[in-house]
C-alpha positions in Angstrom: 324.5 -68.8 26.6 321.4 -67.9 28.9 319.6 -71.1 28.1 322.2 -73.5 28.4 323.8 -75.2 31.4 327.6 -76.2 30.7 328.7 -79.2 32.9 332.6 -78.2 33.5 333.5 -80.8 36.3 336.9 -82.3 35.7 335.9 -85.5 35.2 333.1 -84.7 32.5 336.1 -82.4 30.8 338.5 -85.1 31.0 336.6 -88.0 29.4 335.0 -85.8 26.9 338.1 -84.9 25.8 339.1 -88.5 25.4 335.8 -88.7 23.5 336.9 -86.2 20.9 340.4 -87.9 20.0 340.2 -89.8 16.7 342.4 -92.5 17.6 339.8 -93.7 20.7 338.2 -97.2 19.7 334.4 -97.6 19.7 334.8 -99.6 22.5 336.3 -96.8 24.1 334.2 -94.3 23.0 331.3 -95.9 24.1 332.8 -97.1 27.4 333.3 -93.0 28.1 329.5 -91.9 26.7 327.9 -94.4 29.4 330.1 -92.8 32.2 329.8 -89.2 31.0 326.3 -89.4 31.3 326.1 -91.2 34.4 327.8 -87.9 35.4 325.7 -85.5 33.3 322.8 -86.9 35.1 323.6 -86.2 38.0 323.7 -82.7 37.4 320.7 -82.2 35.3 318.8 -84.0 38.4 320.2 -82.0 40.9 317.4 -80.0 41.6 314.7 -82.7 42.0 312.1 -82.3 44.6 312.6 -84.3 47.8 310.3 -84.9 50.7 310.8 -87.3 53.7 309.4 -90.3 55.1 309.5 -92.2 58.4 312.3 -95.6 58.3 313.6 -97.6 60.3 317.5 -97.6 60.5 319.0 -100.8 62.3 319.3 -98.2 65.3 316.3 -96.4 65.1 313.4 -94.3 63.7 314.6 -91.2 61.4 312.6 -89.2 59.0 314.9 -89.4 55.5 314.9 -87.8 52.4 313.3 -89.2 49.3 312.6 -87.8 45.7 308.8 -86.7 45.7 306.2 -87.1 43.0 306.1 -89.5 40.2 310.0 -91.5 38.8 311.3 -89.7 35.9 311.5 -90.1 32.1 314.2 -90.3 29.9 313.2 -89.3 25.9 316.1 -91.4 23.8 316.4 -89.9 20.4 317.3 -92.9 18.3 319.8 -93.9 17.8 322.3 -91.9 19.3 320.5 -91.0 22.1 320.7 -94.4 23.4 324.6 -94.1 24.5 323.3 -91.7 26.9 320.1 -93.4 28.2 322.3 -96.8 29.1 324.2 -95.4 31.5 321.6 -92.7 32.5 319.5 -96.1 33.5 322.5 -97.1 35.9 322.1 -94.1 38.1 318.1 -94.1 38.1 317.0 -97.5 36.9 313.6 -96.8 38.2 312.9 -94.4 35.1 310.3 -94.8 32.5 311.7 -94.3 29.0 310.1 -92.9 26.2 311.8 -93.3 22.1 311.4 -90.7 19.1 313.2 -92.2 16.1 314.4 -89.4 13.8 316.8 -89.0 11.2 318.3 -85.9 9.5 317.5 -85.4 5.9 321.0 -85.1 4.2 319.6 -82.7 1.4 317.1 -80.4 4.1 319.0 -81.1 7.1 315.2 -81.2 8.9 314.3 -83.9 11.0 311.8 -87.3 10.0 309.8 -89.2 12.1 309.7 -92.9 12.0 309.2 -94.2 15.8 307.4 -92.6 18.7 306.7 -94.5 22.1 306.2 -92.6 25.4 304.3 -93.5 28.4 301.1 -92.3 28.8 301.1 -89.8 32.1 303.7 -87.4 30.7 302.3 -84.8 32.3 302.9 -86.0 35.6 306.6 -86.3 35.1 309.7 -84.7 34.6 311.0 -85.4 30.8 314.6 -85.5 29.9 315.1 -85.6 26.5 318.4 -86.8 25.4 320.5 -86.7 22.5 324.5 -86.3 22.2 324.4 -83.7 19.5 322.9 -80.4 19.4 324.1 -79.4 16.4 321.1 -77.5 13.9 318.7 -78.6 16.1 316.0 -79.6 14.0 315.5 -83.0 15.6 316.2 -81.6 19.1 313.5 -79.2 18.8 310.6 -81.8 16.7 311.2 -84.5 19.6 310.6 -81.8 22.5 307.5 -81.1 20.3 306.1 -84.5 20.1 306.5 -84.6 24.1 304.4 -81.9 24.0 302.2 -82.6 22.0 301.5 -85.6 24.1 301.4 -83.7 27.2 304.9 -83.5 28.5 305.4 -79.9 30.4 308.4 -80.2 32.6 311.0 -81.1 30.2 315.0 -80.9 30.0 317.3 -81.7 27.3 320.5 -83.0 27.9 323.3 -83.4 25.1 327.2 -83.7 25.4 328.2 -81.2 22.7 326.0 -78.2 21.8 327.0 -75.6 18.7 325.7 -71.9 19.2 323.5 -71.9 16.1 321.7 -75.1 17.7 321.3 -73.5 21.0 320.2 -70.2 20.1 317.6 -71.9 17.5 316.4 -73.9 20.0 315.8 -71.7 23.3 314.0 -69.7 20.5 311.3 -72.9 19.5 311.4 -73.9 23.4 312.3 -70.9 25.8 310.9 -73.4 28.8 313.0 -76.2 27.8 316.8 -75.5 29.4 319.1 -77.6 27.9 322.4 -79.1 30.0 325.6 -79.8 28.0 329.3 -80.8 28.7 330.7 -78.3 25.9 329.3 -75.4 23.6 331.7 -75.7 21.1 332.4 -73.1 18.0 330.0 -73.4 15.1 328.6 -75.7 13.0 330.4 -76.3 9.3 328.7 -76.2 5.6 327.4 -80.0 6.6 325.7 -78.9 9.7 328.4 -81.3 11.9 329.5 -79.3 15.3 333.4 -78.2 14.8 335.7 -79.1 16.2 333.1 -81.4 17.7 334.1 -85.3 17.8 332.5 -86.7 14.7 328.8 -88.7 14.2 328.1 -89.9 17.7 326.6 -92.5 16.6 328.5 -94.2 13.9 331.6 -93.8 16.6 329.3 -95.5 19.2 328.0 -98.4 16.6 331.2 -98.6 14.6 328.9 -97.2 11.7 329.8 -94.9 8.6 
């Protein structure tokens, strides 16, 4: 889909496929989400700006390469979101994080605010919104909203599974958001769950029903 990245390096492929099998524990499972994001990061980063600066090497001077403007944010959307922002942290621990708590209305399916805490120079940063599930996209599409409305322009979202009907809805809402996924799998059922999918990502991450 035009909007949507797909991460296909072997290694994302391979654990995510571990991901999806029933029998893994939660202990696995959420063993394989913080090192499929530490990988998923790495490629929605890739294109960063970089500048250089004069160092000092044990040898000599050298003009190196360093990341320019202001460190990053991560946007966790509770709770799920936080399986991804653990080992996203690991591979840029210098990012500022920012937390929209949603859940999903089982009778609407739409998306309910109860937490919001960003920092206070969105604007000035690059925004990566996280979430492992793009399924209808209702809470995908509210959060990159409340970024926005606070000021955030440069945003991304990152997710590990993405369903059509939850991409296309939400490159509709937010054309300038691109969104970077391990897997656009083959629809979403009656429930709004992403099939074949791999479950709630959160109740297998927390051992929750």
């Amino acid at each position: 889909m035009a909007g949507a990245t797909v991460i296909n390096h072997p290694l994302v492929q391979h654990k995510l496929t571990h991901m999806r099998m029933k029998e893994t524990s939660t202990q696995g499972f959420r063993r394989l989400l913080r090192e499929i994001s530490v990988l998923l990061t790495y490629e929605v980063t890739r294109d960063l700006p970089i500048t250089s600066i004069g160092i000092e090497t044990p040898l000599q001077p050298m003009d190196a390469p360093i990341i320019e403007g202001k460190k990053l944010v991560f946007a966790s959307v509770l709770r799920a979101g936080n399986g991804l922002l653990e080992g996203m942290l690991e591979l840029v621990p210098a990012a500022r994080v920012a937390h929209i708590g949603l859940y999903r209305d089982p009778e609407t399916l739409k998306p309910v605010e109860y937490y919001f805490k960003a920092p206070e120079d969105l604007s000035e940063r690059l925004v990566v919104v996280v979430d492992p599930m793009l399924a209808t996209a209702n809470s995908a599409i509210a959060a990159v909203q409340r970024l926005k409305d606070r000021g955030a322009t440069n945003l991304r979202f990152l997710c590990l599974l993405a369903a059509p009907e939850g991409v296309a809805k939400f490159e509709s809402a937010h054309p300038d958001v691109p969104i970077f996924t391990a897997a656009i799998d083959e629809k979403l059922n009656d429930h709004g769950y992403i099939m074949p999918g791999l479950g709630d990502a959160g109740d297998r991450m927390y051992g929750t029903k």
